[in-house]
C-alpha positions in Angstrom: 76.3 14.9 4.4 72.8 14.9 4.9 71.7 18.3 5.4 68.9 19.1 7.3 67.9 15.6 8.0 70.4 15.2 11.5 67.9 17.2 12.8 64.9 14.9 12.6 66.0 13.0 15.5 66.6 9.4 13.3 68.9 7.1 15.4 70.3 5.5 12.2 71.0 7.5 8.9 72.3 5.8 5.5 73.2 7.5 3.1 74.9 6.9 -0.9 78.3 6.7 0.9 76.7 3.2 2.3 76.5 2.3 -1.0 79.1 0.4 -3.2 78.3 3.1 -5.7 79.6 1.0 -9.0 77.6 -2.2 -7.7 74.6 -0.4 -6.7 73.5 2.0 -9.4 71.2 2.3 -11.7 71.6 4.5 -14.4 72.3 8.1 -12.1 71.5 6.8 -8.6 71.6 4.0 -6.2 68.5 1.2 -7.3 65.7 0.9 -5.5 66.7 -2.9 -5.0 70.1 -2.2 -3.3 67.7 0.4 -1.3 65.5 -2.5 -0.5 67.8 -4.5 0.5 69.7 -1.9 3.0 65.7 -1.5 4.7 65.7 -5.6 4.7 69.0 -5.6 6.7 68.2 -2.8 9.1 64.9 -5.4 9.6 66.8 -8.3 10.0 69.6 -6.4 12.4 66.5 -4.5 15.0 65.9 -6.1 17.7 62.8 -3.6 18.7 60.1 -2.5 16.7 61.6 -0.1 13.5 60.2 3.2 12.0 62.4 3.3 8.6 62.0 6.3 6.5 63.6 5.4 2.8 63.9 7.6 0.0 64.8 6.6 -3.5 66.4 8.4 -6.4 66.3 5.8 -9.2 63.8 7.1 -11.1 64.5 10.9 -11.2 64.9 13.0 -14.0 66.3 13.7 -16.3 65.3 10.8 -18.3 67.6 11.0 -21.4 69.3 8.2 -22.9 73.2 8.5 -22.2 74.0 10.5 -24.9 71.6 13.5 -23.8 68.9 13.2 -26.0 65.1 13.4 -24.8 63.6 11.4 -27.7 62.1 8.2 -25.8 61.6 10.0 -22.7 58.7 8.2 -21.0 60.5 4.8 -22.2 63.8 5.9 -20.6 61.2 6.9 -17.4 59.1 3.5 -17.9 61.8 1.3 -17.6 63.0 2.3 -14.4 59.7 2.1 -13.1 60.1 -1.5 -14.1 63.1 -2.1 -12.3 61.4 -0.5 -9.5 58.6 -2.6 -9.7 60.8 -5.7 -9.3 62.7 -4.4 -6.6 59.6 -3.6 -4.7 57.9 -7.2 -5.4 61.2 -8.7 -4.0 60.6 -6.7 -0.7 57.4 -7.6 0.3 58.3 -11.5 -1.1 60.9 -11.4 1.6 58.1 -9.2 3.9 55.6 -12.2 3.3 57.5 -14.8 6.0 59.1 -12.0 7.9 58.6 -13.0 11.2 57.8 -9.0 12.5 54.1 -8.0 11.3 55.2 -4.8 9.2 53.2 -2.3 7.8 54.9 -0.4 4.6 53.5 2.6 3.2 54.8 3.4 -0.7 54.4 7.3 -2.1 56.3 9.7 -4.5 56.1 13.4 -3.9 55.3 14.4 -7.5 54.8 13.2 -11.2 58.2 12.9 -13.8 59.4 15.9 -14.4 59.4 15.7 -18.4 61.7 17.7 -20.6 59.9 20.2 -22.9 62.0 18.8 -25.3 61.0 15.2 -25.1 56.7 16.5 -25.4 55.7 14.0 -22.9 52.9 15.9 -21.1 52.6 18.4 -24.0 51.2 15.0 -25.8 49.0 14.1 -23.0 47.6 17.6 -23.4 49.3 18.9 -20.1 51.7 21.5 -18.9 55.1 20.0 -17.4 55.3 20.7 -13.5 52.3 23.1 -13.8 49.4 21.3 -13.3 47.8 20.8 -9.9 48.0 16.6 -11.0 51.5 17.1 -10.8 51.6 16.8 -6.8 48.6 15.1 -6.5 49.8 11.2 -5.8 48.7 7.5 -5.1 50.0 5.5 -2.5 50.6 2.2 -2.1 50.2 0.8 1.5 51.0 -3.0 2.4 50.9 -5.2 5.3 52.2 -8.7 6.6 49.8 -8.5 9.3 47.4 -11.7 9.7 43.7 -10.9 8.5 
């Protein structure tokens, strides 16, 4: 697997099969904690300094309950941006007495992608995937470096 990404030159590449796929999912995907915690060994494990690029699937659509229906969309949404919250907390707990200074940088490449059948954006008065907001995202950076 992989794709195109062989071709980016990465030493190391992890993919789902790393995964114990029952253990590790959440809802559709592998969690953003068993993620975490596959970044925190690859830490742990280097002996030289680490550029780790991780990307997460917990939270993407769709975001129906498991019986397929959109009602409670941007709950179904919300609470796995809860889980990922936690996840990420525990990370840079365990970041906070690594003994590497590490620099982490946090972004998503777009907004939720909202069913038209759920209303989410129609109800925040916008038009799913069409507006320019849709791309435009915050980031979170963090560092254990001393001040």
């Amino acid at each position: 697997g992989g794709g195109l990404y062989p071709s980016y030159g990465f030493s190391n590449m992890i993919f789902e099969d790393a995964f114990d796929v029952e253990k590790d999912a959440y809802r559709s995907f592998i969690s953003d904690s068993a993620v975490m915690k596959k970044i925190e060994e690859q830490l742990i494990k280097d002996t030289a300094p680490s550029f780790i690029f991780a990307m997460t699937m917990q939270n993407h659509q769709p975001y129906a309950s498991p019986d397929g229906k959109f009602e409670g969309e941007l709950d179904y949404y919300l609470g796995g941006v809860e889980k990922s919250s936690e996840a990420i907390y525990e990370f840079l707990e365990m970041l906070e007495s690594f003994p590497e200074e590490t620099i982490v940088l946090f972004l998503g490449d777009h907004f939720p992608f909202f069913s038209p059948q759920g209303g989410v954006y129609r109800k925040l008065n916008r038009q799913n995937g069409l507006s320019e907001d849709m791309y435009t995202q915050k980031y979170l950076l963090y560092s254990n470096l001393p001040e």
